[in-house]
C-alpha positions in Angstrom: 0.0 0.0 0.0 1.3 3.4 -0.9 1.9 5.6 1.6 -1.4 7.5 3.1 -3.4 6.1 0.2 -5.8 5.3 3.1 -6.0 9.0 3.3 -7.0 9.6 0.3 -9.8 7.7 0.2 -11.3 10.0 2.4 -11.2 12.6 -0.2 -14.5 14.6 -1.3 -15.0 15.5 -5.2 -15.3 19.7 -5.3 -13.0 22.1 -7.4 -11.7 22.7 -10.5 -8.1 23.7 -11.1 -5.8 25.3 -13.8 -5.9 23.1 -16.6 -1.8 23.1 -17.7 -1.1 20.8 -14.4 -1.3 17.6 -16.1 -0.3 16.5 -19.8 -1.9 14.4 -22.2 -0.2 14.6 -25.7 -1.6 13.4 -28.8 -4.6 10.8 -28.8 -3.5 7.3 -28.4 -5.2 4.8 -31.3 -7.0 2.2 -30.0 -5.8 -1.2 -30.5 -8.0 -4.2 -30.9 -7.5 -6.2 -27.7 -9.7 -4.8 -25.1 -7.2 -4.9 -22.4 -5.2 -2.3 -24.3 -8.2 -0.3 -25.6 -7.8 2.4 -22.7 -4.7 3.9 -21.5 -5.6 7.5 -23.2 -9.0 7.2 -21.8 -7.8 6.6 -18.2 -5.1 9.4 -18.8 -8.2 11.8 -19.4 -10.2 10.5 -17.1 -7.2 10.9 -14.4 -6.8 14.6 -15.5 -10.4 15.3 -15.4 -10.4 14.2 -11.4 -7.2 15.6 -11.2 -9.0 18.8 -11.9 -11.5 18.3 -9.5 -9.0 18.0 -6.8 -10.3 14.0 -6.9 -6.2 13.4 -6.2 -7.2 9.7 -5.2 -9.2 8.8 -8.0 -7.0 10.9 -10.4 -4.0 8.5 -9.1 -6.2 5.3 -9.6 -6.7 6.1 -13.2 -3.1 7.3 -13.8 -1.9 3.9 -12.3 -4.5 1.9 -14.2 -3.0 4.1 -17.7 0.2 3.7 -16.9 -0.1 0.0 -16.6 -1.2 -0.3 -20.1 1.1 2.2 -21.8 3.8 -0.2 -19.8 1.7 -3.3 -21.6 1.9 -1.8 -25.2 5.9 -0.5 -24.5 4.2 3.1 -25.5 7.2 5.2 -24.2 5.2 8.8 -24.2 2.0 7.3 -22.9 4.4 6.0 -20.3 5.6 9.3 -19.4 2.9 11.1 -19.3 1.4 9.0 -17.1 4.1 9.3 -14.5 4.3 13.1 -14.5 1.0 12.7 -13.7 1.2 10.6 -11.4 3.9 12.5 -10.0 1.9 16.2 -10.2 -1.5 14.2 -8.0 1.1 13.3 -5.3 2.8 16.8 -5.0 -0.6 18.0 -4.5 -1.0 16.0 -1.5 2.5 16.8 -0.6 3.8 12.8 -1.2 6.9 14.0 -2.0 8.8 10.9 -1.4 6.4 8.9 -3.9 5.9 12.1 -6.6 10.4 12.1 -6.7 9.8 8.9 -7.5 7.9 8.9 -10.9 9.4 12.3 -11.7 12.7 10.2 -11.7 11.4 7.8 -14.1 9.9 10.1 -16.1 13.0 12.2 -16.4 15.2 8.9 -17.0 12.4 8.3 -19.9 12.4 11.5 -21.6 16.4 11.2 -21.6 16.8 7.5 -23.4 14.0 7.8 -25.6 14.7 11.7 -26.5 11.1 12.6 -25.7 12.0 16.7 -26.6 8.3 17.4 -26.5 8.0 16.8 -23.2 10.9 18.6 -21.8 9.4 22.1 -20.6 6.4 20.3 -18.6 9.1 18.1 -17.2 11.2 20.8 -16.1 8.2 22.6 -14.5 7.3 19.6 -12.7 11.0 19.0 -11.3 11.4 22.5 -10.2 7.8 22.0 -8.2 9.4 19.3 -6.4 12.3 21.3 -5.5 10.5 24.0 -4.0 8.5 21.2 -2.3 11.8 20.1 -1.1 13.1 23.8 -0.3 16.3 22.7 -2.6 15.7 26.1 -4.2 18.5 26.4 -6.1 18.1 23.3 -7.9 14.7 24.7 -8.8 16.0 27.7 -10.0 17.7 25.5 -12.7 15.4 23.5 -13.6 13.0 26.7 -14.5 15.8 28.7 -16.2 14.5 27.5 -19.9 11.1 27.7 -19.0 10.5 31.0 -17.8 11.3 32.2 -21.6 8.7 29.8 -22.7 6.9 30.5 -25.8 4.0 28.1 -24.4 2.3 30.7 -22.6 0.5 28.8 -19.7 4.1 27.0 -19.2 5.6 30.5 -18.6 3.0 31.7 -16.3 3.8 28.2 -14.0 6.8 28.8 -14.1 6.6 32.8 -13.2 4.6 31.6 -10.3 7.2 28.8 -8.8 9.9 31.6 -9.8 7.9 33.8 -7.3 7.8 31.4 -4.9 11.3 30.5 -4.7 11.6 34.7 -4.0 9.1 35.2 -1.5 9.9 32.0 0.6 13.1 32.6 0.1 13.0 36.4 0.8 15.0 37.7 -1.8 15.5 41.6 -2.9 14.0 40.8 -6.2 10.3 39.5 -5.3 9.0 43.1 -6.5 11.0 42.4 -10.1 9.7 39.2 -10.3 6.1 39.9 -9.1 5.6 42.3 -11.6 6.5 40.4 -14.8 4.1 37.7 -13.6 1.3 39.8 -13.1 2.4 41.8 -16.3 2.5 38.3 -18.3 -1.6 37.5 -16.5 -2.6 40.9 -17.5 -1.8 40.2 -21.1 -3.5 36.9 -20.9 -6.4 37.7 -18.7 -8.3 34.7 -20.5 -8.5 31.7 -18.4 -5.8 32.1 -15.9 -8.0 33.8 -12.6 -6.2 31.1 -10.7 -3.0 33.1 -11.1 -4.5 36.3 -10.7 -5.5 34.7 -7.1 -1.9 33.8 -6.3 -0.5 37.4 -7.6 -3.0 38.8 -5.1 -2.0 36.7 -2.4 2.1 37.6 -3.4 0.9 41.5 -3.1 -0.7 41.5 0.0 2.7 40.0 1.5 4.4 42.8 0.3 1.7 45.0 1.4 2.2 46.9 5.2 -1.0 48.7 5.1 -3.1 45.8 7.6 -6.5 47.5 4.9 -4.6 47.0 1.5 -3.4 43.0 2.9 -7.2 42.6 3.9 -8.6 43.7 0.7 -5.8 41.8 -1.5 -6.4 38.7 0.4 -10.7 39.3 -0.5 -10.0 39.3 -3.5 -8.0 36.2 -3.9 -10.4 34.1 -1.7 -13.3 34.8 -4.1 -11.5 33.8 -7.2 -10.5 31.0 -5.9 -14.0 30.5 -4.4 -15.3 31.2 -7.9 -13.2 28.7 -9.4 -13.7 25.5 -6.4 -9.8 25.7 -6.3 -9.7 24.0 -3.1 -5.9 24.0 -3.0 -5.9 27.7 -3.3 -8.9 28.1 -0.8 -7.1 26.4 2.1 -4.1 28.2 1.1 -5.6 31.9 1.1 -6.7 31.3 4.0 -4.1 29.8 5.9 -2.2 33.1 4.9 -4.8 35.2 6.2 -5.1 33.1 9.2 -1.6 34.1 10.3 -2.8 37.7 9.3 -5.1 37.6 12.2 -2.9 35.9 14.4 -0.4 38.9 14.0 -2.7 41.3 14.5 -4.5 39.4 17.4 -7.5 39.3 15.7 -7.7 35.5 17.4 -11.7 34.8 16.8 -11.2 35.2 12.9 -7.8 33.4 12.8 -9.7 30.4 14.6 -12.5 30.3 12.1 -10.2 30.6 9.0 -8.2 28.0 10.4 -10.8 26.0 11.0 -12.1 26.6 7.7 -8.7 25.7 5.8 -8.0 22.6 7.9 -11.2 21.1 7.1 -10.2 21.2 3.4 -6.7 20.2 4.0 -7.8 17.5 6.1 -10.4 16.4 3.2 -7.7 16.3 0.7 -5.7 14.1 3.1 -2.4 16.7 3.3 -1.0 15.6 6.0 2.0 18.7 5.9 -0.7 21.2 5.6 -2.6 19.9 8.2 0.1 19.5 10.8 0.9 23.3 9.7 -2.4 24.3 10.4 -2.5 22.4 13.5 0.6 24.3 14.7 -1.4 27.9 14.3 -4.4 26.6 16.0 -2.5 25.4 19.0 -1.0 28.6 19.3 -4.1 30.6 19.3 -5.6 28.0 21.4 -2.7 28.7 23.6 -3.1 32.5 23.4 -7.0 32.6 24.1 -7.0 29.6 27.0 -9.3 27.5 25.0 -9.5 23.7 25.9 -8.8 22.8 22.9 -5.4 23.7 22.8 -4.8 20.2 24.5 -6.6 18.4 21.7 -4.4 20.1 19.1 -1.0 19.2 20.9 -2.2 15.7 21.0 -3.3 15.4 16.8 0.7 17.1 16.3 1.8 14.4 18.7 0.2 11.7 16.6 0.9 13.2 13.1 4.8 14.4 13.7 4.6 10.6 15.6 3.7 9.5 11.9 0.3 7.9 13.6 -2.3 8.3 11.0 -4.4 5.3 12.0 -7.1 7.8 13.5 -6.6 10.4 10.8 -10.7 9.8 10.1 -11.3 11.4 13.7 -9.0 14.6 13.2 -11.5 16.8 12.4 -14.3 16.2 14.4 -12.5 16.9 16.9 -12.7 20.4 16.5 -15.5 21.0 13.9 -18.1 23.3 15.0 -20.8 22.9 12.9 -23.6 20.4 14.7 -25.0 17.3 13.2 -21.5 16.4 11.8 
């Protein structure tokens, strides 16, 4: 059994995401045998899921296409289907299992000179990287893509290069900050999801406590609009830390709350345990009781004891009836 895969089954079908995170190349013709009549359909299908933040049923139907690309020796289908693969385990923060079909996919592209695939491949790599906080190695990896001509490729790879400068706090987040939101701007069509994230990079340059309220608003409801679930959880994560440092402790709670319901949903266990770590300190600031309860789900998740990970949640949900 791969590792939390009992996790994810607990995962609900919401959102829809940016369409560029997964790749699917040219239609694969069907051959006659049955058994070998799916693999592009499965690919598809995984994307589709994949798009609806359905990260365990996007991996079953990756598995099931890689499988038969493996069957029929189809070296591209192959590939795809482990970047894939790779992307739906990042999302969950699997790191461990995602570095392991990014290496196969990278040993692919290499021996059977898939070119095609390179820039998607890079993109993916320097993901993991940041995942990784090996920062510079991501910084090499996205050196050829962020002159991409592919224009959704270059605005990923804006986006990681904006990461890398804000987590990283570097003099140059304003420099690159602008040319990703000057790159959205000129391709306003279909690509709200990185106008969200550009909103969330301004309000952490902003000082004025107003301007980082209103910036952060505005990113929630896109991402709202859109059922990005990833970026929901994150938005408001960043807020809640907002309100922690302005010891505005009631909202952080409920936007904590809020974001580790999703989190916990999508079976993240990093996220989680991060979210955890703000909630037991406004717990600790405001003498609620359940400051012990989230000392004791840290315990159990740094502990790597995920047998109860079903009863996480309840624990502190505050809606009745649940």
């Amino acid at each position: 059994m791969k590792p939390h895969s009992y996790i994810l089954k607990l995962v609900l079908l919401l959102a829809i995401t940016t369409l560029y995170a997964c790749t699917t190349g040219a239609p694969v013709e069907k051959t006659t045998a049955d058994s070998f009549a799916s693999p592009a359909d499965h690919l598809n299908k995984g994307i589709h899921q994949y798009n609806n933040n359905n990260y365990p049923a996007a991996i079953n139907h990756f598995e099931k296409a890689l499988l038969q690309y493996r069957s029929i020796d189809n070296q591209t289908g192959i590939t795809q289907s482990c970047m894939n693969l790779a992307k739906s385990y990042m999302a969950i923060n699997n790191n461990q299992t995602a570095a392991a079909y990014l290496a196969k996919a990278n040993q692919i592209v290499k021996q059977a000179s898939l070119d095609e695939l390179n820039e998607h491949l890079q993109l993916l790599n320097s993901s993991l990287a940041i995942k990784q906080a090996l920062y510079e190695q991501a910084l090499q990896e996205l050196q050829p893509v962020l002159s991409s001509s592919n224009t959704d490729i270059q605005l990923a790879a804006l986006k990681n290069r904006n990461v890398i400068a804000f987590n990283s706090n570097k003099k140059d987040k304003q420099q690159w900050l602008d040319k990703y939101k000057k790159l959205q701007q000129n391709n306003p069509l279909n690509t709200d999801s990185h106008l969200a994230r550009i909103l969330r990079f301004e309000s952490e340059l902003a000082t004025n406590g107003e301007t980082k309220t209103a910036l952060l608003t505005q990113a929630l409801t896109i991402s709202q609009n859109l059922a990005d679930r990833t970026a929901i959880a994150a938005t408001l994560t960043q807020w809640t830390q907002f309100d922690i440092d302005t010891q505005q402790y009631d909202k952080a709670e409920d936007k904590a709350l809020r974001a580790l319901f999703i989190r916990h949903q999508l079976g993240d266990v990093k996220n989680t345990l991060a979210i955890l770590q703000m909630l037991k300190e406004i717990y600790a600031l405001t003498n609620n009781s359940k400051h012990g309860q989230a000392i004791r789900w840290i315990d159990k998740i740094t502990s790597n004891d995920l047998a109860d990970w079903g009863l996480l949640f309840p624990d502190f949900d505050t809606y009745p009836g649940q």
